[in-house]
N, C-alpha and C positions, 0 to 999 in steps of 0.2 A: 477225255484227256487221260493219257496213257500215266499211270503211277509208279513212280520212279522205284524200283527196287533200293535196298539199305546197302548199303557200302559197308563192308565188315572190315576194322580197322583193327591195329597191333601198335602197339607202343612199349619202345624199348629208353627206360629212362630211369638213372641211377640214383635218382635226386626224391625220396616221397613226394615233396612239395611241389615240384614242378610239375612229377608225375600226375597231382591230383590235380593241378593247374591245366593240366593239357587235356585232362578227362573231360572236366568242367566243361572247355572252352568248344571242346567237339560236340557234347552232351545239348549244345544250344542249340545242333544241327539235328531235326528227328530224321534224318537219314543216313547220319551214323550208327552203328554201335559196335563197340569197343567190346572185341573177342578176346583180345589178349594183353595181360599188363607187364613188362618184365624187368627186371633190375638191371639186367647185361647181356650180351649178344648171345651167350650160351645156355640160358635162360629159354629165352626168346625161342632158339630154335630147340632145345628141350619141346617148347609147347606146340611151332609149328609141325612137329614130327606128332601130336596127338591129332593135329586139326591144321588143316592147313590151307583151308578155307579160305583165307583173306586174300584182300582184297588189294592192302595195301599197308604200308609199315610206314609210322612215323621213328625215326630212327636220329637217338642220340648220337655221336660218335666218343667220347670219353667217359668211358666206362671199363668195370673191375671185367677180371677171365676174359672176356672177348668185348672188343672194342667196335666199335659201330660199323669200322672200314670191315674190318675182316666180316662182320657176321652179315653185311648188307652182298659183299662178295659171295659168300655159302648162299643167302637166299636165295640170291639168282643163277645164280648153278643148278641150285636141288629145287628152284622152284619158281622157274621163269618167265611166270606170269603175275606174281606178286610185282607192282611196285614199290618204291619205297623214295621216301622224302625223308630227306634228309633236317632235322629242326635240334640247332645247336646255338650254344652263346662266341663258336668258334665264328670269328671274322676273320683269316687269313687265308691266304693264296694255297699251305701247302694241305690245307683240311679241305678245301673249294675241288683243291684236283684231285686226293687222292678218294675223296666222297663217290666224284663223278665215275671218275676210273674203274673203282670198284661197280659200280651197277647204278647208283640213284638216280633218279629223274628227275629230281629239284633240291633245290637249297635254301632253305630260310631258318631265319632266326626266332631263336626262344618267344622272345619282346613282343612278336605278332599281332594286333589284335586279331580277336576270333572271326570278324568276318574274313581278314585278306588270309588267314589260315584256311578257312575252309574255300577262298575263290583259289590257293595255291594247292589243294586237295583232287579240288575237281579239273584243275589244271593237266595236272597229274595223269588224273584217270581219263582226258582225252587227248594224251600221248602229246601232252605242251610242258615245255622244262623251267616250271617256275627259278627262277636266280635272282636276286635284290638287283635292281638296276645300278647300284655304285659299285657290285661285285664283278657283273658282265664285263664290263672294259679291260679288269685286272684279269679276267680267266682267257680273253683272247687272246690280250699280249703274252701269258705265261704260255698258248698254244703257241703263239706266232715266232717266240723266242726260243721253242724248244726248252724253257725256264722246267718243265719235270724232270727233266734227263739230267737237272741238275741238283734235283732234289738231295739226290742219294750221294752226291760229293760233299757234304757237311765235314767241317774238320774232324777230328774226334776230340773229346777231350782227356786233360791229363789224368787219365784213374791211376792210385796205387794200387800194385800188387794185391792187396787186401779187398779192394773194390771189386776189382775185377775176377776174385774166386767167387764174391759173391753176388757177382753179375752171372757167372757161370752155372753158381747154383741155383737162380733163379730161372734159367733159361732150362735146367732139367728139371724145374717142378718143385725144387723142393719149397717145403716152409719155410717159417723163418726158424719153428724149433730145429727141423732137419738142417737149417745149415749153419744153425749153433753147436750139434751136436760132432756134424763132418769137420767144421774148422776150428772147435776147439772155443767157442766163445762163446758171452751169453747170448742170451736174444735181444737183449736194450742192446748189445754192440752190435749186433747182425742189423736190428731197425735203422741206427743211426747209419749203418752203413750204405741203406739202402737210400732214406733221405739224401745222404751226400748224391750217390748215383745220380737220383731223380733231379735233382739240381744241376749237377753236371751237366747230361743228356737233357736238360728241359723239356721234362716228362712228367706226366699228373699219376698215373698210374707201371705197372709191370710190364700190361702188354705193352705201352707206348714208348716206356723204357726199350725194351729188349728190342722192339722194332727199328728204332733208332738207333741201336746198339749196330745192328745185323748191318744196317744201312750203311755203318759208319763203317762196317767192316771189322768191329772189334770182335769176334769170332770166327775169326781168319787164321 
């Protein structure tokens, strides 16, 4: 009986707790082992560019610097024989298509237990697209309705003036000191201003801010 070579895995996960959760739950399977741990997507490909070896990427999608869509997109560009699965507490339509779109091969959630985790693993690596069965119905009809092409029509919402410099400045990099020092304020007004933003946009982080932002056309 021929013996199964080890699946060399990558996990990209903002959360310590979950991150050591998801270790665990792999660590049950002795034909895993976990090459790489990272915080956020630019992380992640920081370490794929030392070793890039794997096999396969479990991938958050909300996360700081690089968010899960874009860095699952780089993967598969620069290295297109990684898969990657996608394992979020995201349950909606616009994370399900734009996961897909970008590169991944499956979709499941955090809550897993560790065997349907690792049967959505090996799913995976024999080119089958694990999806939750209550998910499947709402990602056809979003194909069938053409519902992506509608994604990027979101209203925008009302920023002031104030917001939107420092939507600006956020979209060139700066800090939050650098765009207390350009606009004249301190950094408690720069933070609140950016909470406001992320509320506005319903957005958890920058990248997902600004992506929204782009979408909505407010850098137009």
């Amino acid at each position: 009986m021929a013996i199964q070579s080890k699946l060399k895995l990558a996990i990209a996960e903002d959360h310590p707790q979950l991150l050591q959760s998801l270790k665990m739950k792999l660590e049950q399977n002795s034909r895993y082992a976990v090459k790489h741990a990272a915080r956020n997507g630019r992380e992640l490909l920081d370490m794929l560019q030392a070793y890039c070896g794997i096999d396969l990427v479990l991938m958050d999608l909300q996360m700081p610097l690089m968010d899960g869509v874009e860095a699952t997109a780089q993967i598969k560009s620069k290295y297109p024989h990684i898969r990657v699965l996608v394992i979020t507490v995201f349950d909606d339509d616009h994370h399900i298509f734009e996961a897909i779109k970008a590169g991944a091969s499956g979709y499941v959630l955090k809550d897993l237990p560790s065997t349907e985790l690792h049967e959505a693993i090996e799913a995976v690596m024999e080119d089958r697209h694990p999806i939750p069965d209550h998910l499947c119905g709402r990602l056809f009809s979003m194909l069938r309705e053409g519902r992506p092409a509608k994604l990027n029509q979101e209203q925008a919402p009302d920023l002031t003036g104030r917001e939107l410099e420092v939507l600006k400045s956020l979209d060139a990099g700066l800090t939050y000191e650098g765009i207390a020092q350009n606009l004249f304020i301190s950094q408690g007004t720069v933070r609140k201003h950016v909470e406001n933003l992320y509320r506005k946009l319903q957005a958890h982080n920058r990248t997902e801010a600004l992506k929204k932002a782009r979408g909505m056309g407010l850098f137009s």
